[in-house]
Structures are given as C-alpha cells and as structure tokens.
C-alpha positions as CSV (number, residue, x, y, z in Angstrom):
1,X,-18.5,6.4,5.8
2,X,-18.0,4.7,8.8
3,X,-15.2,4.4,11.4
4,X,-13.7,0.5,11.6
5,X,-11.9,-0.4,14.1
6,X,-8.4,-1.9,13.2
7,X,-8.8,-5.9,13.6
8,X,-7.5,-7.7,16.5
9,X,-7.3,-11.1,15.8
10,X,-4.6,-13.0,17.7
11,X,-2.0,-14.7,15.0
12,X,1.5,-14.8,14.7
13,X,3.9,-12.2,14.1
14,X,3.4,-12.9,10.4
15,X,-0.7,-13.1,10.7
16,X,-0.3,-9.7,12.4
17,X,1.7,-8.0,10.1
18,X,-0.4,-9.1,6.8
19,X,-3.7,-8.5,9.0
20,X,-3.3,-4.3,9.9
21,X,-1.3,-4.3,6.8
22,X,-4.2,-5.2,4.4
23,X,-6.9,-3.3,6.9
24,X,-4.8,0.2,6.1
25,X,-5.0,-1.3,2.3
26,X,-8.3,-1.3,2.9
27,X,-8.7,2.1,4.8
28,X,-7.3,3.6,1.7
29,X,-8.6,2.2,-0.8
30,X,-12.4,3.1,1.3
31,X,-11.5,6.5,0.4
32,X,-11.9,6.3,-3.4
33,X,-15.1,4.9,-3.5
34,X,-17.9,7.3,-5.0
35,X,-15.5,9.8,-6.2
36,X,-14.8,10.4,-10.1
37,X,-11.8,10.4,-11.7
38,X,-11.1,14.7,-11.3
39,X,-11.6,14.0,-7.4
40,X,-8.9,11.2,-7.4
41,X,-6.5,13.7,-9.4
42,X,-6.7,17.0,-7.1
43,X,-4.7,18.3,-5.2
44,X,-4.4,20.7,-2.8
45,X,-0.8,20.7,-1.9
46,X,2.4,22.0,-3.8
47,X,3.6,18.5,-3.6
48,X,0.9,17.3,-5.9
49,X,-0.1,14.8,-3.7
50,X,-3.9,13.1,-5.0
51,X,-5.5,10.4,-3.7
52,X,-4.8,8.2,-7.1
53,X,-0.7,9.3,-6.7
54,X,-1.1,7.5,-3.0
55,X,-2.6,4.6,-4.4
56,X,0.0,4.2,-7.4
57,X,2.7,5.6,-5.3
58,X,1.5,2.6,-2.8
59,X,0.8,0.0,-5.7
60,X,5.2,0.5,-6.5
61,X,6.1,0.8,-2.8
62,X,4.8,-2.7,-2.1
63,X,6.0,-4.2,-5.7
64,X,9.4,-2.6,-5.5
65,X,10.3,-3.9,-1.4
66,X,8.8,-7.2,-1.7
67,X,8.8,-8.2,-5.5
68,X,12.5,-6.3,-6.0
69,X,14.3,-6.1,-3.2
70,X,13.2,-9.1,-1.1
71,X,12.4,-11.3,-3.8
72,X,15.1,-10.2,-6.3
73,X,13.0,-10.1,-9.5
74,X,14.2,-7.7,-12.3
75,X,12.8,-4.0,-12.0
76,X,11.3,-4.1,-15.2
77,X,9.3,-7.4,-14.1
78,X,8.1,-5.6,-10.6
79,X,7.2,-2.1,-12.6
80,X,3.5,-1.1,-13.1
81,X,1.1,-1.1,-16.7
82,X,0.4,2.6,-16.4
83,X,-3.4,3.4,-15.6
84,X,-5.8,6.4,-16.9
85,X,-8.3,5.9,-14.2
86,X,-8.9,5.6,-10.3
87,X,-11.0,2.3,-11.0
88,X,-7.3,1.1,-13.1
89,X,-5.3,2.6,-9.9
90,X,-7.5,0.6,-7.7
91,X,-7.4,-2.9,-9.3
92,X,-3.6,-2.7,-10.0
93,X,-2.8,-2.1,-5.9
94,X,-5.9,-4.8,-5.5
95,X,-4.1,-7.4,-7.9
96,X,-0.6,-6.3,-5.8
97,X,-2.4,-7.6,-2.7
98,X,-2.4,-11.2,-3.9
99,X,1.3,-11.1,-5.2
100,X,2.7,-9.3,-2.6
101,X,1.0,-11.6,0.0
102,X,2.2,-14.8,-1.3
103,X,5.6,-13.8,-1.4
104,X,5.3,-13.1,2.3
105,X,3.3,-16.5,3.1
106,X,5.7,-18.6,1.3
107,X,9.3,-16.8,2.8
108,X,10.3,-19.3,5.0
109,X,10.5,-17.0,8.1
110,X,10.8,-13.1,8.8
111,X,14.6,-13.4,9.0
112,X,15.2,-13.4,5.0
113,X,17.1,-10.2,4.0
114,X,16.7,-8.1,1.2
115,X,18.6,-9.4,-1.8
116,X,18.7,-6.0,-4.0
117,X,20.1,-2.7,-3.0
118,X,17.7,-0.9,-0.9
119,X,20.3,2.5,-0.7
120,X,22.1,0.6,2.3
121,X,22.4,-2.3,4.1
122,X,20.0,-5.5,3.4
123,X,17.2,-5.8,5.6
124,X,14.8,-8.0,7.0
125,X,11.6,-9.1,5.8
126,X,10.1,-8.8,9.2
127,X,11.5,-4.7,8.6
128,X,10.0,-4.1,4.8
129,X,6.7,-5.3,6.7
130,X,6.9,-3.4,9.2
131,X,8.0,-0.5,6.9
132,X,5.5,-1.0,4.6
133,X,2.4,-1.0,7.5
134,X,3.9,2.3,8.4
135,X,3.8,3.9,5.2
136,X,0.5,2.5,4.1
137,X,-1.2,3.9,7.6
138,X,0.6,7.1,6.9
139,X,-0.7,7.3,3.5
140,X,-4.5,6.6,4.6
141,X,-4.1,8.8,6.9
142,X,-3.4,11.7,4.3
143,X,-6.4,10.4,2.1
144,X,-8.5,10.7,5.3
145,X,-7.8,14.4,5.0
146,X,-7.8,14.7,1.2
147,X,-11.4,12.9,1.3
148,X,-12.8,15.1,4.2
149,X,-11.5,18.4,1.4
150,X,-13.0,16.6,-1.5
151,X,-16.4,16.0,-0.4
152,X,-16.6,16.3,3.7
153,X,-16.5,12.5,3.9
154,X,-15.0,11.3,6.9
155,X,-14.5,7.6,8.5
156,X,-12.8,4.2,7.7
C-alpha cells in the first residue's frame, strides 16, 4: 500500500473541512481492503478494538454528531442496520459519507449549533467538524497499526 499525501486543495473553511475529512475516510477505509472478515474482527488489545469496530464505531460517530445532534433527527432514525461483514461495515460508513455531507453542504454556515444534547453545552457545526476530522485521523491512525499486525501492510 502506498503512502498519499493528504490533499491541499485551496477551498473554503467548509471545502477544507469536508476535503481532509473524507481523505482520513479514505485512509481508513484503505486499510480493509484485501483482508477477510476474521482479520477485520481481531484484536490485539484488551479494549477489543478491530479494524471493523473503528469503522462501525466511525459509521455512528458521524451519524450521531451530524444526523442527531446538529440536525435534530430522532436517534432511532440516525441508528445503524447492524452488519455481519467488513464489506456490510464498509458500505454503511460509505453510504454515511453522502448523508453526512449533504447536511454539511446545505447548513447555511458553520455557525449553526447543535440542537440535541451533546453531554453539555451546544456547539458549533464548524466544532463537530473539526471534532469529527480529529477522531477519524486518530482512528486511521490506529488501523495503520492494526493493519501493519495483521499482515505487515503499511501506507495510505
């Protein structure tokens, strides 16, 4: 696997967000390919931490800040169809993309707070974006090294 480079296109704060955002989507999503369902599911940590639990764990993170909490739809209308394989992990964060993106290109501006209890105060779209690029670059991160265990694969 090769290393990519992060884009640097020049957009708007907006543009920029959605751009590195969907590269670390990307990034992660990289790291599943050519590895069978069992490689998806180990672990090698207490925590049971697997590359599939990332990309589910991901698939919610996204659906519950944007869909939930910014947008305000019910919890039962964000929640996930459970999957039984890495290819059904993969497509349901894939089909999030699309959702979760046109909520963002259609808020007005970045200044929109959250409109359901986030365990505090309401925040800004411009800070569940933000938020959300951190934890998905975190995340890849950690399937960079659960990849390199499973098979000695390295790269983005």
């Amino acid at each position: 696997m090769s290393d990519q480079k992060p884009p640097r296109d020049v957009l708007d704060e907006r543009g920029t967000l959605l751009l590195l955002l969907s590269y670390h989507r990307r990034s992660l999503l990289q790291k599943l390919d050519g590895i069978s369902d069992e490689q998806a599911e180990w672990s090698p940590v207490a925590s049971g931490t697997s590359l599939r639990w990332l990309v589910e764990h991901l698939t919610h993170a996204e659906r519950l800040w944007i869909l939930h909490r910014y947008a305000g739809r019910d919890l039962d209308v964000v929640g996930l169809t459970p999957v039984s394989s890495v290819d059904g992990a993969r497509e349901a964060y894939r089909a999030t993309w699309d959702e979760i993106d046109d909520v963002v290109r259609s808020a007005p501006d970045l200044e929109g707070l959250t409109t359901k209890d986030a365990g505090g105060s309401p925040v800004s779209l411009r800070w569940v974006l933000a938020h959300l690029l951190e934890e998905t670059a975190r995340h890849a991160g950690h399937a960079d090294i659960l990849r390199e265990l499973i098979d000695g694969s390295t790269g983005r």
